[in-house]
C-alpha positions in Angstrom: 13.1 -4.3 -20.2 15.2 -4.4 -17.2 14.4 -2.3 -14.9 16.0 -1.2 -11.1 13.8 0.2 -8.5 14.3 2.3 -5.8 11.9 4.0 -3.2 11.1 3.9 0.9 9.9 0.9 1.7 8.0 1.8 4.5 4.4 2.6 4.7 3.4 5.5 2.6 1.7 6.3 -0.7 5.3 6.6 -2.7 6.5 3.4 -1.7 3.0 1.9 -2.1 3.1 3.5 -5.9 6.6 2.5 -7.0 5.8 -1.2 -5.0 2.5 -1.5 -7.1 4.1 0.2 -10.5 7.2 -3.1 -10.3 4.0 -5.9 -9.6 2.3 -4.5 -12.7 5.3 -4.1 -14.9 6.5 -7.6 -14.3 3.1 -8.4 -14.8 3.5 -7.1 -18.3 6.6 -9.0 -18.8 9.8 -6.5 -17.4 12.1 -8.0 -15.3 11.9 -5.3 -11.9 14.5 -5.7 -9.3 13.9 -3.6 -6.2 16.8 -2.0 -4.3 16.6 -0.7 -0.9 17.5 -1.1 2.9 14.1 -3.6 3.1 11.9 -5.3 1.4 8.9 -2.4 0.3 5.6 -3.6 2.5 3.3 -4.1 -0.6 5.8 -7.0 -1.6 4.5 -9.6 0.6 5.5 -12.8 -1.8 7.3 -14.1 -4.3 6.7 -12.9 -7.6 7.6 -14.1 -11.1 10.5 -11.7 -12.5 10.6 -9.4 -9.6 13.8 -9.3 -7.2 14.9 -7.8 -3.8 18.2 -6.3 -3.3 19.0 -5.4 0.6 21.1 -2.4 0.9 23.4 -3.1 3.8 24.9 -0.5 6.2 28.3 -0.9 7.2 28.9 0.3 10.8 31.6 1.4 10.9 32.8 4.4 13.9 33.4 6.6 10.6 30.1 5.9 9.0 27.7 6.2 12.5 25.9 9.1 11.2 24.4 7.9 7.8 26.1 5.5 4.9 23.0 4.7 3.1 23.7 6.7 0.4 26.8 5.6 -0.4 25.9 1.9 0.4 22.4 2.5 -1.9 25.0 3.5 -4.5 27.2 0.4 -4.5 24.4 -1.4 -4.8 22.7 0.3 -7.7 25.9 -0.1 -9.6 26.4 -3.6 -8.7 22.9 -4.4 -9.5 23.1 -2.3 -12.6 26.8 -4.1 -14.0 25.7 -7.8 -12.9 22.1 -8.0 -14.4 22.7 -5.4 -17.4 19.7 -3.1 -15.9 18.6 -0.6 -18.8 17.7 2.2 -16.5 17.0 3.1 -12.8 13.6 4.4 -11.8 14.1 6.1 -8.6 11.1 7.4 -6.6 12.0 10.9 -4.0 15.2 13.1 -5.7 17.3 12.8 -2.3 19.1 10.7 -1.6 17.8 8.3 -4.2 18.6 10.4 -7.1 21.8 11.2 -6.2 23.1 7.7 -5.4 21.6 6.8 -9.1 23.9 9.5 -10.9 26.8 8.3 -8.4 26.1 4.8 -9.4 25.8 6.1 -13.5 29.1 7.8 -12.8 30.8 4.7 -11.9 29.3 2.6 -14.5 30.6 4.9 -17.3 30.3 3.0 -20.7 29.7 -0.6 -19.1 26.3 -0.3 -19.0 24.3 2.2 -20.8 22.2 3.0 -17.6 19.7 5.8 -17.7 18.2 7.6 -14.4 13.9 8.3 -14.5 13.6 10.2 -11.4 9.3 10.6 -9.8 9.0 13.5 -7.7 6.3 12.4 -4.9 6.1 15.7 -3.0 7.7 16.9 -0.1 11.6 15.9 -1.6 9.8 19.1 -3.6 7.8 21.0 -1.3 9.7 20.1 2.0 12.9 19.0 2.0 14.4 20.1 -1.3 13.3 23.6 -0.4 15.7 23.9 2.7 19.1 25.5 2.1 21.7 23.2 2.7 19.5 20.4 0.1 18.1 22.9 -2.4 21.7 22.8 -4.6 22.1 18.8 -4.2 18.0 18.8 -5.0 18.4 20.2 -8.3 21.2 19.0 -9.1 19.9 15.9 -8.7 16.9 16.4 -10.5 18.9 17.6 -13.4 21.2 15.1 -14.1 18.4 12.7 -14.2 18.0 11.4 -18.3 14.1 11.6 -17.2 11.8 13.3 -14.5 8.2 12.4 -13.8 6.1 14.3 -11.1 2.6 13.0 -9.5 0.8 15.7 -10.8 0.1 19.1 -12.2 0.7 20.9 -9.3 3.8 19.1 -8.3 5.5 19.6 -11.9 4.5 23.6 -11.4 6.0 23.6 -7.7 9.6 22.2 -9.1 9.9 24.3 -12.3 8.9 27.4 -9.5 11.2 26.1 -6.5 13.9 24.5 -8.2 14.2 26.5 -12.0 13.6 22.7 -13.8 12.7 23.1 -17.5 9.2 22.6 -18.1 9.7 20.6 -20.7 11.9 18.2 -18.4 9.1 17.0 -16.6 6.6 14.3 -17.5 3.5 14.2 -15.4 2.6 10.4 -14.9 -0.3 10.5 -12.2 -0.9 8.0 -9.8 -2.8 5.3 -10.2 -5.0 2.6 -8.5 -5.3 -1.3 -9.1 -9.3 -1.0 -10.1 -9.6 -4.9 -8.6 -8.2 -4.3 -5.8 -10.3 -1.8 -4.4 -13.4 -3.3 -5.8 -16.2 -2.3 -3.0 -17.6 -6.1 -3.4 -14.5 -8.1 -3.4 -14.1 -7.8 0.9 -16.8 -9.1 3.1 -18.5 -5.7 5.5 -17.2 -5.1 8.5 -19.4 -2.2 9.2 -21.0 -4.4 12.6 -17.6 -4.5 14.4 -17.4 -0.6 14.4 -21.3 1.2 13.6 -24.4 0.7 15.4 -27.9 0.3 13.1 -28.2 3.2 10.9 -24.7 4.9 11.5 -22.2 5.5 8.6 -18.9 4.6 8.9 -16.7 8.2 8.6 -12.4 7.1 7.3 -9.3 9.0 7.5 -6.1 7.8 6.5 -2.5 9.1 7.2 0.8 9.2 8.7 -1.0 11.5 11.1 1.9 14.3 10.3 1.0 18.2 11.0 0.3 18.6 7.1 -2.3 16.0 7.6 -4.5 18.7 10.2 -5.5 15.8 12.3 -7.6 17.8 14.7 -9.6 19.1 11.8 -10.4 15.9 11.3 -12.2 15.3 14.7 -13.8 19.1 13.7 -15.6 18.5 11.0 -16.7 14.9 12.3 -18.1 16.6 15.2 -20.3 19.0 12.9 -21.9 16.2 10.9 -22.2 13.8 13.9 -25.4 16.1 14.8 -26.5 15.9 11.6 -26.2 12.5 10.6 -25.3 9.7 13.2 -21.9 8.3 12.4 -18.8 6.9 13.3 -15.0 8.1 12.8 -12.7 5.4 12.3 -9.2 6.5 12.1 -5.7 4.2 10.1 -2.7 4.6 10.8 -0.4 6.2 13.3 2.1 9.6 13.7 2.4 12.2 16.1 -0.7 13.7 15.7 -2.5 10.9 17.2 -2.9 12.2 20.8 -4.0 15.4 19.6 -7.0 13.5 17.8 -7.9 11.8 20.9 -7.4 15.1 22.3 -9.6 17.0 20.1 -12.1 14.2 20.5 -12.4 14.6 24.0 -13.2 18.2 23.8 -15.8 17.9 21.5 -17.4 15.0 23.7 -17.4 12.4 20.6 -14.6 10.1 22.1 -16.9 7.3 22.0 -17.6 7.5 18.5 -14.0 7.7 17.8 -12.3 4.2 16.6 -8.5 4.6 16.2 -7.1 1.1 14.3 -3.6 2.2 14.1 -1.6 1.0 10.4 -3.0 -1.0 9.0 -1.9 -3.5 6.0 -5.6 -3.5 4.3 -6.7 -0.7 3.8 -8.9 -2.0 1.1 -11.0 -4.0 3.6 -11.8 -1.2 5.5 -12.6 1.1 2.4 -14.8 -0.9 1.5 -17.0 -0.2 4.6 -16.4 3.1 4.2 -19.4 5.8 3.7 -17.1 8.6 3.3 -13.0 9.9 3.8 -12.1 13.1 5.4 -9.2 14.1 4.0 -8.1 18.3 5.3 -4.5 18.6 4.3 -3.0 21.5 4.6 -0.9 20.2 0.9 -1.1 17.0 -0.7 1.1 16.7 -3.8 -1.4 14.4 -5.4 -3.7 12.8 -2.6 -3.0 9.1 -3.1 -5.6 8.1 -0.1 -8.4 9.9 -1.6 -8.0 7.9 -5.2 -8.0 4.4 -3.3 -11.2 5.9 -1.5 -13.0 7.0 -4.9 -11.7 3.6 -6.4 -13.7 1.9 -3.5 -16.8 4.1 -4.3 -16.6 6.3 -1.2 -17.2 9.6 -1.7 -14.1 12.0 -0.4 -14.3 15.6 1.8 -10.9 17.2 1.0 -9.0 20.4 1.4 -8.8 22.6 -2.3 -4.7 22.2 -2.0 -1.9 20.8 -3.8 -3.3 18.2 -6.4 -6.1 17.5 -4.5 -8.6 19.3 -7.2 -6.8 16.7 -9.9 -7.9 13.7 -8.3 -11.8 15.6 -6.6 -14.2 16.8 -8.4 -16.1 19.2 -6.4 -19.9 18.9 -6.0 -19.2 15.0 -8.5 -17.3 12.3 -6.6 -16.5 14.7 -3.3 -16.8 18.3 -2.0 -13.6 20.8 -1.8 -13.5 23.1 0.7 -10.4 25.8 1.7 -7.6 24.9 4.1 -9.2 24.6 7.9 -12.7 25.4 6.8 -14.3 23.0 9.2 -17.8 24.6 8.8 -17.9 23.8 4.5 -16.3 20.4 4.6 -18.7 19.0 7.5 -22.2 21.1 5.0 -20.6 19.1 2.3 -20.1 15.6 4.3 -23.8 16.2 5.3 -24.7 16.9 1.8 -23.5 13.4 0.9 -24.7 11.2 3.8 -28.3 12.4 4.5 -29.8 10.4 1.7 -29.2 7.2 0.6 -29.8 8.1 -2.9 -26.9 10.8 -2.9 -24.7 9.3 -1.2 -25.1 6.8 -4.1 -24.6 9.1 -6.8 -21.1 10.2 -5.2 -19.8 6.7 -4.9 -20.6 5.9 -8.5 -19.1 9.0 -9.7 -16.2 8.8 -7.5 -15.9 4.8 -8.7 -16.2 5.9 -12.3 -13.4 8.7 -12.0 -10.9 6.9 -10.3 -11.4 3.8 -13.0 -11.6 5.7 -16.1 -8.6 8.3 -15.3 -6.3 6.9 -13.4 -6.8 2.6 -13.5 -3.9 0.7 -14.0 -4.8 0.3 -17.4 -4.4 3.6 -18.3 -1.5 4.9 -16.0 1.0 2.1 -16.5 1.1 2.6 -20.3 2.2 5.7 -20.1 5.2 4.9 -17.9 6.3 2.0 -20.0 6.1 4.6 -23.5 8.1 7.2 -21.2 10.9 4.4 -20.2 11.2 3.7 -24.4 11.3 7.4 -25.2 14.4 7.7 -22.1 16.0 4.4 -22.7 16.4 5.5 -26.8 17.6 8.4 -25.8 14.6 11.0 -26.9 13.7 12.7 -23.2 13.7 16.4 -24.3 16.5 18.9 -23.3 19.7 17.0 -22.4 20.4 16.7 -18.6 23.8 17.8 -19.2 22.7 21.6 -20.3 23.9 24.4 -19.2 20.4 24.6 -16.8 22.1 21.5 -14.7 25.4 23.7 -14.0 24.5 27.5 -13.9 24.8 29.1 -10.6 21.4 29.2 -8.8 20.4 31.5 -5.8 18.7 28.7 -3.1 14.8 29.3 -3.3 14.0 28.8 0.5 10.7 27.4 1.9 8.8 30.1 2.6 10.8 32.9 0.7 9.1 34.5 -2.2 
């Protein structure tokens, strides 16, 4: 199958799932040509049947604002018409979504194209949801031939937000390459950040609001007196200062390492003793699975799809949204004994392996292209639900 790709390159679990989901299909024989404005960052090298398409902006005095969803279009259909693509699997509804149907549109009958569009989370939860993009969303979403969402909690949020058929929607989870995160595949590099007997603490983001950076610091604090221990902090965002901040005020800046991005994470999760992870919503919680693939145990918030992928008082502890005092009991819980602590990295190896392994995610997305490219995806995306005047259901708005 030939199959057309299109996501953010940039760092970020959707890119790094739709990068990793066109390395494994070509793997498994699929010819996967990626189209976007760069090359995605988990692409490093060349790769036998995989391609890169650069979508080019044309400045132009006209066009200063933003062309790239035209010039994404152009390039989808010419992609599409010159290699005979069977279907484009677009990852975010806007704009990617609608410069798919666009390109669909102008392909007409040359080439039987079909659209499978994954919903990652806040095109849902965010962006979709504000006024002047909650029409274009859905519409978007509707005229797709096939729709996949993360998780459970995602699919629920778009039928809620946007009035998508159930039945439209195909939850495909994320997944995890088992191998790569393998906990003895990377040599320890615990010495460059822990003193003797100190456990290595992770957090990993874009260090957005939604992430609750400072509650991060906050709960580290609580089971520093507990349990000696370092935080070690990847990646970067706007919250950053207010971590440093944060750690300041609770006297801990010394036991606070920030690394900035990073392009292994593995490496460093394989250090790992444990992963704070507080969101206000995750959609699915990509940076917990790659934690719980590398066998360390995971502290989260009970949001978004988050209790998918942790299974309190197993692989992790749930706690609610900015309860500092429970997550840090339950980090504690983990890392006072060795012999727990062990018991929680199996289970949390074990769980992320058994569900949600390359082995048993990628399957299901290559029986879900056969069912859209032969033309069997459920209600049409022409119904009446893809034209029928809707009343915008605003973030926030009940």
């Amino acid at each position: 199958m030939k199959i057309g790709i299109t996501c953010y390159p940039t760092y970020g679990g959707s890119g790094a799932i739709a990068t990793e989901l066109g390395i494994e299909l070509a793997e498994r024989g699929h010819e996967i040509h990626f189209i976007s404005y760069a090359q995605p960052f988990r692409l490093p090298h060349f790769m036998e049947r995989v391609f890169f398409h650069e979508v080019e902006m044309v400045h132009y005095p006209l066009f200063e604002h933003n062309n790239y969803s035209l010039a994404l279009s152009a390039v989808m259909h010419e992609v599409a018409l010159r290699e005979g693509l069977d279907l484009l699997h677009v990852h975010y509804a806007i704009p990617h979504a609608t410069s798919a149907w666009i390109a669909k549109e102008m392909l007409g009958d040359a080439v039987p194209t079909k659209i499978i569009t994954t919903l990652h989370g806040t095109d849902i939860t965010l962006v979709g949801q504000e006024r002047n993009f909650w029409e274009i969303t859905r519409f978007s979403i509707l005229k797709s031939d096939g729709i996949t969402a993360v998780s459970d909690y995602l699919k629920r949020e778009t039928v809620d937000a946007f009035r998508v058929p159930a039945d439209r929607i195909e939850v495909v989870p994320n997944f995890v390459d088992p191998d790569l995160y393998g906990r003895d595949r990377y040599p320890c590099w615990k010495t460059a950040f822990l003193r003797d007997g100190e456990k290595l603490v992770l957090h990993v983001s874009n260090f957005r609001p939604v992430k609750r950076i400072r509650d991060v610091v906050k709960v580290f604090a609580r089971l520093a007196r507990e349990v000696p221990a370092r935080l070690v902090f990847v990646g970067d965002g706007p919250e950053r200062p207010a971590a440093a901040e944060e750690a300041r005020a609770h006297g801990i800046s010394d036991r606070v390492v920030f690394l900035g991005k990073q392009d292994s994470v593995a490496e460093i999760m394989a250090c790992a003793d444990l992963l704070i992870l507080p969101s206000q919503n995750e959609s699915f919680g990509l940076v917990a699975l790659e934690a719980m693939a590398s066998g360390v145990p995971v502290i989260a918030s009970r949001a978004g799809g988050l209790p998918e992928v942790v299974d309190h008082g197993e692989n992790g502890f749930l706690a609610p949204v900015g309860d500092v005092e429970a997550m840090a009991e339950g980090a504690a819980q983990i890392l006072r004994d060795n012999d727990t602590w062990r018991r929680f990295s199996d289970a949390a190896r074990r769980s992320a392996v058994e569900r949600y392994g390359v082995g048993s995610i990628i399957p299901q997305y290559e029986r879900y292209y056969e069912r859209i490219v032969n033309g069997a995806p459920g209600p049409a995306a022409t119904s009446d639900a893809a034209t029928e005047p809707a009343v915008p259901a605003v973030a926030g708005e009940g």
